[in-house]
C-alpha positions as CSV (number, residue, x, y, z in Angstrom):
1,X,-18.4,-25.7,21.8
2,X,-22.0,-26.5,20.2
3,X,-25.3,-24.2,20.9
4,X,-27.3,-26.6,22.0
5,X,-31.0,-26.8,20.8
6,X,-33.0,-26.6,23.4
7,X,-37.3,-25.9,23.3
8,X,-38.9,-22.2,23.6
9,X,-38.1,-21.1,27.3
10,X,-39.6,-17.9,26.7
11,X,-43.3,-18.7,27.4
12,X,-45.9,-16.1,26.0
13,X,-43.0,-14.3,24.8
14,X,-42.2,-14.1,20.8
15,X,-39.8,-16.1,19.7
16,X,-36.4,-14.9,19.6
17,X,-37.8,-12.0,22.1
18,X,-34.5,-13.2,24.3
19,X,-36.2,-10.8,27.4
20,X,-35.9,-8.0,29.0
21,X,-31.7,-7.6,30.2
22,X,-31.7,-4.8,32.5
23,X,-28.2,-5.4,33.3
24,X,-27.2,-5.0,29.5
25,X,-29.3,-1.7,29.7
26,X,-27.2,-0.8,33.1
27,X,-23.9,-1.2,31.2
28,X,-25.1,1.2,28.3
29,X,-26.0,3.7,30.3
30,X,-22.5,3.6,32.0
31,X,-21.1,3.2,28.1
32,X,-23.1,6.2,27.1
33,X,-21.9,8.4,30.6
34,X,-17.9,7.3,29.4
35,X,-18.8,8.8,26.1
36,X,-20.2,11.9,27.6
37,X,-17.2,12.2,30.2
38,X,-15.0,12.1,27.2
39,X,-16.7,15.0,25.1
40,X,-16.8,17.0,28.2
41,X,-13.6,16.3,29.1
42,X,-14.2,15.5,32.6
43,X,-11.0,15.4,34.5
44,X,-10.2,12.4,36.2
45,X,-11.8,10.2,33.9
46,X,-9.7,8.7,30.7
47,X,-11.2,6.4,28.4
48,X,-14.8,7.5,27.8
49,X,-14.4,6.1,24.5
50,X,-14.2,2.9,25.4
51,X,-18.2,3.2,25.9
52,X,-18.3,3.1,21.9
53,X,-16.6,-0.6,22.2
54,X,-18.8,-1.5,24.9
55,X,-21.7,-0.7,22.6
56,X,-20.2,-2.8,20.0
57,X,-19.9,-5.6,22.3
58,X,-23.7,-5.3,23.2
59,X,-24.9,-4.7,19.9
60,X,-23.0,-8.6,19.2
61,X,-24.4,-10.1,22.2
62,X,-27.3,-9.2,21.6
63,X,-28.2,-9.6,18.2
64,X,-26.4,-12.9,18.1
65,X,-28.7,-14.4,21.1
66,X,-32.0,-13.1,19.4
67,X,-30.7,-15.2,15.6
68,X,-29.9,-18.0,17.6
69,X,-32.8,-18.5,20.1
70,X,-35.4,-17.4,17.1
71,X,-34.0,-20.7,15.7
72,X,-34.1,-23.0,18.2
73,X,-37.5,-22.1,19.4
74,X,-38.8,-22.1,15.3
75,X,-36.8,-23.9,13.5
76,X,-36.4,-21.0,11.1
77,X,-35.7,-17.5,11.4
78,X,-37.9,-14.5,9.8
79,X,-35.7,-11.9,7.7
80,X,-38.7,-9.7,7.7
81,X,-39.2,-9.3,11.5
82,X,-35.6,-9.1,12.0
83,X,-34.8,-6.2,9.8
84,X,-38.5,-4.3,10.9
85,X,-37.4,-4.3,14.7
86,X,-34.3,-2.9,13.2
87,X,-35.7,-0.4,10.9
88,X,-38.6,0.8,13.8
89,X,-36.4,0.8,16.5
90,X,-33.4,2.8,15.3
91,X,-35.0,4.7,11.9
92,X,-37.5,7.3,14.3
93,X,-34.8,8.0,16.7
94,X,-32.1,8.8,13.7
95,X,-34.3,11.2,11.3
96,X,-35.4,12.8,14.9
97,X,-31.6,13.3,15.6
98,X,-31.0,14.5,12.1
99,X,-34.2,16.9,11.9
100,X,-33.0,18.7,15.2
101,X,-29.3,18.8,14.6
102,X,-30.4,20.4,10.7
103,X,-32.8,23.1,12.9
104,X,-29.9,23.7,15.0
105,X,-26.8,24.2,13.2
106,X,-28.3,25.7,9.8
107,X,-28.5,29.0,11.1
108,X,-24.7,28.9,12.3
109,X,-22.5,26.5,10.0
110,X,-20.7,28.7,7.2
111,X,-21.2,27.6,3.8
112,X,-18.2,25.3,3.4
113,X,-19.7,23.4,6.4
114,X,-23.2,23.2,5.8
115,X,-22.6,21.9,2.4
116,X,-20.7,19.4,4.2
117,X,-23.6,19.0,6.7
118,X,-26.1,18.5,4.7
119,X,-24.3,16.1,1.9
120,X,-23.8,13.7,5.6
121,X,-27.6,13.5,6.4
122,X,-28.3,10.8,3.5
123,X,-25.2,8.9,4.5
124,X,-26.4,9.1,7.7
125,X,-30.0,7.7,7.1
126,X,-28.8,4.9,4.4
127,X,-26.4,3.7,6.5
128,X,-23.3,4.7,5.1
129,X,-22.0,7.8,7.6
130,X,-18.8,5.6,8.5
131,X,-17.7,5.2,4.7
132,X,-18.9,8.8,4.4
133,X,-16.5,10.3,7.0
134,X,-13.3,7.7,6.3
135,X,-13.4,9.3,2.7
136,X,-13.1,13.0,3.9
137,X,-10.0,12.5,6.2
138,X,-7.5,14.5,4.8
139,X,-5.9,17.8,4.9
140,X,-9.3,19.4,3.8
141,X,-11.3,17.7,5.9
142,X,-14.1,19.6,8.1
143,X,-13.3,19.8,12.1
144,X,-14.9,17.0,14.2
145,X,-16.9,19.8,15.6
146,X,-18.4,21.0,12.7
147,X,-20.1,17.5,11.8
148,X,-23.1,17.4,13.8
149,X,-23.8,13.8,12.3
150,X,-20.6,12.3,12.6
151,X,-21.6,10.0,15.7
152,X,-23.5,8.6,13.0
153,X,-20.8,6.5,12.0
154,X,-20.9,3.7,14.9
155,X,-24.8,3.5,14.2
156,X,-23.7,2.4,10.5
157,X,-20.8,0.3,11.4
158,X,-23.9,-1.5,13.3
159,X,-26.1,-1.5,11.1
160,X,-23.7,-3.2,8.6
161,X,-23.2,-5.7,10.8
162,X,-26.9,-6.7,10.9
163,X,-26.5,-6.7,6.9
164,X,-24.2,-9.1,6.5
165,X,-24.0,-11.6,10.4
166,X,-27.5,-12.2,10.4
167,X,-26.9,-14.7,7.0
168,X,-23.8,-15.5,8.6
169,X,-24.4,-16.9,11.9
170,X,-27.7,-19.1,10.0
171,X,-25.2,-20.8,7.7
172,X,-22.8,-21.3,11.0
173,X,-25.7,-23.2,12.6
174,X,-26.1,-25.8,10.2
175,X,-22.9,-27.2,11.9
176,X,-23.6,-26.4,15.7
177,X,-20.2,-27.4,16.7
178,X,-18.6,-25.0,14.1
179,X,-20.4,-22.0,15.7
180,X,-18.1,-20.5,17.9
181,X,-14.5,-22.0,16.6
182,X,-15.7,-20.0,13.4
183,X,-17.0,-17.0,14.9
184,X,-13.4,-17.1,17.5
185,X,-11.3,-17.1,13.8
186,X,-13.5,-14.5,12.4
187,X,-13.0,-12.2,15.8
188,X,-9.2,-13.3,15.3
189,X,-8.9,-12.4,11.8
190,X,-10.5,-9.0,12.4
191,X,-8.2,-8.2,15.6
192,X,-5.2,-9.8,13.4
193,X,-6.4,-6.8,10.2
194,X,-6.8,-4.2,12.0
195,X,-3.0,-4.3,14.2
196,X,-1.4,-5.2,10.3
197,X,-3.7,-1.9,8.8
198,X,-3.4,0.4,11.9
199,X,0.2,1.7,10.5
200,X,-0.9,1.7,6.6
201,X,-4.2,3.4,7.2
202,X,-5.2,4.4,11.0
203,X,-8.9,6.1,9.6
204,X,-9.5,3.2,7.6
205,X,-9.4,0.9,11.1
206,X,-11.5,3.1,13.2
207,X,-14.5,3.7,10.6
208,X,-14.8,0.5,8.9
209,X,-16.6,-2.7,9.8
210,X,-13.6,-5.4,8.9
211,X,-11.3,-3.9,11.4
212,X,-14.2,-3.3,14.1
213,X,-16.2,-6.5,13.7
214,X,-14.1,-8.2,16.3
215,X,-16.1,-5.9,18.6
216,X,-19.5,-6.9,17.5
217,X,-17.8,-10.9,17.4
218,X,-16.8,-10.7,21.1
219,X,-20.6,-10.0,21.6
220,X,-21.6,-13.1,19.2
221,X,-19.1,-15.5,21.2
222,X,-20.2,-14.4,24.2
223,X,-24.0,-15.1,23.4
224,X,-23.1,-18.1,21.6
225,X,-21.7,-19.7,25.2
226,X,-24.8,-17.9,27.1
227,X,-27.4,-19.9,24.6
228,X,-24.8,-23.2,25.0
229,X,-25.1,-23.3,28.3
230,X,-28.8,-22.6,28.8
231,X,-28.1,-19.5,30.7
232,X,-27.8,-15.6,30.5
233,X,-24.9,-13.7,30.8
């Protein structure tokens, strides 16, 4: 299936603004309450991890949809607005979350911990966390509790993402019909690593990007037939 070009249908918006979803924002907040369910274990309700592959899905969707109607509506697509959104949207919120969880937990991690803790934090910011904490699994590795940072790691799995699709998807759309049978063999391929890895290395498939990107590509597909068919999922 092609993405159509079609002209700027965002009026006095900016291009590749996309809009305002407040249905995506409806189905993070239920992603963010499934995660929260979880950590409190909340009887009654299995799953709340799914909410971090719901956020993956988003995160696709709509990252994809803002490349891909920047380039229609310009004919080109800015690098430097792209990665400044990125950077002022998510950099305040992240060295907030660092700066309070350091306040917090210095007084009351033991030394073996707060070493730990505090060799994270430039993982966290860079963004690395996810490579960070699939190298410390082992038999000497800290307690999930003791890693005030470690939600970190979806952040950078995201993050990478925006490194490396963002290049991607612009070289896809140079052959509009190629879009989404490419992106659907990429999502495959991903889904296809991760089931062959899961056995040989189980960490390795839940913190790194190759064995999560069919996430973030289920998002991309999904915005790729939105944009195609001139309307918003």
């Amino acid at each position: 299936m092609a993405v159509r070009e079609q002209g700027n249908q965002s009026g006095s918006k900016p291009a590749g603004g996309g809009g305002y979803f407040a249905h995506v924002d409806g189905l993070r907040t239920i992603a963010v309450l499934g995660v929260l369910w979880a950590h409190f274990h909340v009887p009654g309700l299995p799953g709340g991890f799914l909410g971090v592959d719901v956020f993956f899905v988003i995160s696709g969707y709509l990252i994809t949809r803002l490349i891909i109607k920047e380039k229609l509506a310009t004919g080109g697509f800015s690098y430097r607005r792209f990665y400044l959104r990125r950077v002022r949207r998510l950099l305040p919120a992240a060295l907030a979350t660092i700066a309070l969880s350091l306040a917090a937990f210095f007084p009351i991690l033991g030394e073996k911990d707060l070493i730990s803790f505090l060799r994270s934090i430039p993982f966290a910011i860079l963004p690395l966390a996810n490579v960070n904490y699939y190298l410390e699994v082992g038999y000497f590795d800290t307690a999930a509790a003791f890693k005030p940072l470690l939600h970190f790691w979806s952040l950078s799995v995201e993050e990478q993402f925006y490194f490396i699709w963002p290049t991607a998807l612009l070289m896809l759309l140079a052959f509009p019909r190629a879009v989404l049978p490419v992106t659907l063999a990429l999502l495959a391929a991903s889904v296809i690593a991760a089931q062959l890895w899961f056995d040989i290395d189980a960490s390795a498939t839940y913190y790194l990007l190759p064995f999560r990107a069919f996430e973030l590509l289920i998002g991309a597909a999904l915005a790729m037939v939105s944009v195609s068919h001139g309307e918003r999922l």
